[in-house]
Residue, then its C-alpha position, 0 to 999 in steps of 0.5 A: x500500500x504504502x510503495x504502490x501510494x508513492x509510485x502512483x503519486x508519482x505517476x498518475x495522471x501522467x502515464x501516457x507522457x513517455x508515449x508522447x514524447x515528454x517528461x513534463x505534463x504539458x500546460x494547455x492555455x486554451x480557452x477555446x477548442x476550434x472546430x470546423x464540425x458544428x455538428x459534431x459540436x453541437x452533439x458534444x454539448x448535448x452529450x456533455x448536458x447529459x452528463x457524458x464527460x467531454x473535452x475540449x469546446x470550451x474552457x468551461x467545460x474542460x481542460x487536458x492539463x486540469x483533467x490529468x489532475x484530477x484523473x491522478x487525485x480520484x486514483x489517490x483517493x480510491x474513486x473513478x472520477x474527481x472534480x476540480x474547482x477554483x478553490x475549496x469553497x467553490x467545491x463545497x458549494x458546488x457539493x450543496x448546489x448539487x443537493x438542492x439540484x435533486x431536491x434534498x435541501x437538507x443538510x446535516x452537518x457535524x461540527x467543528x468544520x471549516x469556518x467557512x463551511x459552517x457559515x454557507x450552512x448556516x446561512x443558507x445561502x445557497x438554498x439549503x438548511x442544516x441540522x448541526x449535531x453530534x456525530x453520534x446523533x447523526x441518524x435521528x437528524x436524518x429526514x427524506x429530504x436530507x441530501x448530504x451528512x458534511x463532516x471533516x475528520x480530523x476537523x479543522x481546527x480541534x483536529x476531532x476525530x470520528x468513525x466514518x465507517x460508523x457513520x456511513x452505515x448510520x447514514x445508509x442512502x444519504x451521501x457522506x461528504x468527508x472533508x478529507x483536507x488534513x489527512x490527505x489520501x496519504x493518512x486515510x481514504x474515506x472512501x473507503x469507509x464508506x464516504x461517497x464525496x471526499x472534498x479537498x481544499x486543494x490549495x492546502x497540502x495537495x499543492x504544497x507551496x502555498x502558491x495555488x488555490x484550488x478544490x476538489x471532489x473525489x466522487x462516482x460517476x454519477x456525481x461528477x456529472x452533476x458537478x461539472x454541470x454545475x461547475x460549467x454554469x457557475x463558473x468556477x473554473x481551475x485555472x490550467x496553471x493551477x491545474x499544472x502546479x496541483x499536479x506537480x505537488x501529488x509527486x511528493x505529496x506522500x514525502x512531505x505529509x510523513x515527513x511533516x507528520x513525524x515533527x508534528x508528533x516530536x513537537x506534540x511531546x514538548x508542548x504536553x510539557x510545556x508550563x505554558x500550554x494546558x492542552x494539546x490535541x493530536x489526532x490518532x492517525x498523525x498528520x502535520x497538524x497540530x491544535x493546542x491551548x495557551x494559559x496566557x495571551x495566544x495573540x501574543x504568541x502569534x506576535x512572537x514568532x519568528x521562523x514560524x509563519x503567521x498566517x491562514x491556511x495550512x498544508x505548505x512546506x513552511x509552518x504556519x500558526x493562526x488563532x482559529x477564534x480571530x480568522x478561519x472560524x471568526x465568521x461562527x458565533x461565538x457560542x457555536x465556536x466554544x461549543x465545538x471546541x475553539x476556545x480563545x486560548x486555542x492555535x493551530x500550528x501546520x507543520x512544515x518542512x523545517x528542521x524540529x530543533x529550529x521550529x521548537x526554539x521559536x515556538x518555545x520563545x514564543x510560548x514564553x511572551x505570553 
């Protein structure tokens, strides 16, 4: 499993380039794809309405370099189709339109997940409603019209965990939708347990750099139609640039997630003794992420550091550290925050590349300020 993960990371969604005579994926700009069949054009869109997945035409609807990305992350997560979006939000309401689309409004969601998130389903503002609750409770929330269980795992930012085998077989018809964006293909395939969307803010550590945006959905074939449909119509189309560089951050996708991971676990053992820190949350599986809480003023923390970057978003080689109450979950009431666990003391620390004994100098001085 593990060698087949870094061969196929390698690989997928480029195994015809020797064939082609090439050793980079190429990057097609192509708005447009002329035709002198019209005819034959005209087919093709009434093909690509009926769900058939079509190339070329338009921008829109398609493009090569886009698609070698998403052939390469379905593979990675175990699905036969994958759709890409101009960023995670865009994927995610993509996924909710996509609900409303076959008339099942209703949403249950299991909280803590991305702020962002939490606040398209609460607002309702793409037509739907959620019923916020406990993932034990998840089956009794459950109603005709429900179109999707939205869960992330580990979740953004108390890094909670859940059984989403369990869950999936609570939810039997109705779709689980798994935020799979901290653990990465690499840590866990929710597919596997039973998942039928896996959602990625691909900007994070599918690119790598911090240098991209993107989303995607790893889904079945069925789904994917929608989406692209819906992708077509709303527009929110990858770039091929970005579609290129998400590609190219695949290759060492496995190198740098087991790397980050294994600092993150030695950074986990000297915040569980640190006098200024009452709390640290790691999850089971690993991962480069890692939530814990201050006795003292985080935002001064924040302030001190110097190596670490302090900044939103998470995933890049670099580290980066944020407070979850001030940024990515402000936009949640704050009732709804301490309820889910992100208190005022609570940061989030993304792991990067950087040597432990580096990162901890700074993080302990910082720690120290406050």
């Amino acid at each position: 499993m593990t060698s087949l993960l870094h061969t196929r990371a390698v690989h997928a969604g480029r195994d015809d380039l020797a064939d082609l005579g090439l050793h980079a994926a190429p990057i097609d700009f192509s708005t447009t794809y002329p035709s002198r069949d019209s005819a034959e054009e005209a087919r093709r869109i009434d093909a690509f309405a009926a769900g058939e997945d079509v190339t070329g035409i338009y921008g829109r609807i398609g493009n090569p370099t886009v698609e070698r990305f998403e052939q390469a992350l379905a593979e990675l997560e175990g699905f036969d189709h994958a759709v890409a979006f101009a960023s995670g939000m865009a994927a995610v309401s993509a996924c909710l339109l996509s609900a409303v689309m076959q008339g099942k409004p209703h949403i249950v969601g299991v909280r803590p997940l991305y702020g962002g998130t939490d606040h398209l389903l609460t607002t309702g503002l793409l037509g739907t409603e959620v019923t916020w609750t406990a993932a034990e409770d998840v089956a009794g929330a459950l109603r005709p019209d429900t179109g999707l269980v939205f869960v992330e795992s580990p979740a953004n930012p108390t890094l909670s965990e859940l059984d989403l085998a369990a869950l999936a077989e609570t939810c039997g018809a109705v779709p689980v939708l798994a935020d799979n964006t901290f653990a990465t293909p690499v840590l866990q395939r929710p597919g596997q347990h039973g998942a039928q969307l896996v959602l990625h803010s691909a900007t994070k550590f599918l690119g790598g750099h911090g240098d991209v945006m993107g989303g995607v959905v790893a889904c079945g074939a069925e789904e994917a139609a929608r989406l692209r449909g819906l992708r077509f119509a709303t527009g929110g189309v990858l770039h091929p640039l970005a579609g290129y560089l998400l590609l190219r951050g695949l290759s060492t996708l496995p190198l740098r997630v087991k790397a980050a991971s294994a600092t993150a676990a030695g950074l986990v053992e000297r915040l569980a003794t640190h006098p200024a820190v009452h709390a640290v949350h790691y999850p089971k599986l690993g991962g480069p992420l890692v939530s814990f809480a201050v006795t003292g003023d985080p935002h001064a923390v924040i302030g001190a550091v110097r190596l670490i970057t302090p900044a939103v978003s998470l995933g890049s080689v670099d580290t980066l550290i944020q407070h979850p109450a001030s940024l990515t979950h402000r936009m949640v009431a704050e009732d709804d925050r301490t309820g889910s666990g992100i208190t005022g003391g609570l940061l989030r620390l993304s792991v990067g590349l950087e040597d432990i004994e580096d990162l901890w100098l700074d993080l302990d001085q910082a720690l120290k300020s406050c």
